[in-house]
N, C-alpha and C positions, 0 to 999 in steps of 0.2 A: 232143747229144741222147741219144745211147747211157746215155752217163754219168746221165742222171734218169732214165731209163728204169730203170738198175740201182740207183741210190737206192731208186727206189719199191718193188720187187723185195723187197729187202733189206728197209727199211720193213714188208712186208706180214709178209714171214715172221719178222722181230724179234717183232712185233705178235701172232701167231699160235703162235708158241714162248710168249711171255709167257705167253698166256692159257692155255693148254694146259696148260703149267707148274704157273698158283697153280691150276687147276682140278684137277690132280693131287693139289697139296699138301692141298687142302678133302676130295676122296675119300680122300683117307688118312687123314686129322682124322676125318672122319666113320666110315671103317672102323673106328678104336678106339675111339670112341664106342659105335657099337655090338657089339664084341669083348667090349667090357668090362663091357658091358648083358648079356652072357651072350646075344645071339644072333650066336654063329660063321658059320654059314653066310653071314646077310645079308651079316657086317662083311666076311668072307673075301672075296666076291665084288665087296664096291666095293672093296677092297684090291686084288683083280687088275684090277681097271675103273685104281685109280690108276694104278697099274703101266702099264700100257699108255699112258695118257695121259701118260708120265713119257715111256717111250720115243719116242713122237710128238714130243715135245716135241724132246727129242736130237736128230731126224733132221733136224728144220728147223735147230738151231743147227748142225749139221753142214752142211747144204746151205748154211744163212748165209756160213758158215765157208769154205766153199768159192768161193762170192762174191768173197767179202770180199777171199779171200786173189788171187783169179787180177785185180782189180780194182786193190791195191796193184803187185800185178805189171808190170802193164801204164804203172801209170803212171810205177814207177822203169825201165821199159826207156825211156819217153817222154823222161824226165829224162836219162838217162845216153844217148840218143841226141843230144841236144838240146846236150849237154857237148862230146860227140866232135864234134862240127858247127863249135864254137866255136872250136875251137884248131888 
């Protein structure tokens, strides 16, 4: 039960890094849109808006990341417990 429990986890925050993600890459697209329109200020400031949403994004695939990684962990100690058991 654990184990879907951390599926879904994992699932929400893939999901939520994604969106964050192309929502960053659309605020940067749009920030030189308008840079290039010759309004700096606006473009400059959904350029820091992307930027920030870039960084959100990291922190989830890091937190993913950290999941993921303690999640393989567990299940090669289960395996390699499960070996020693055999012989």
């Amino acid at each position: 039960m654990g184990q879907i429990k951390n599926l879904r986890r994992r699932l929400t925050l893939i999901r939520d890094m994604q969106i964050l993600g192309v929502l960053s890459f659309f605020f940067c697209v749009l920030s030189m849109i308008f840079i290039f329109s010759g309004q700096l200020d606006f473009g400059s400031y959904l350029f820091g808006f992307s930027l920030i949403l870039l960084l959100a994004s990291l922190i989830y695939s890091l937190r993913e990341l950290q999941i993921s990684t303690k999640a393989l962990d567990l299940e090669l100690s289960k395996m390699e417990l499960g070996r020693r058991t055999r012989f």
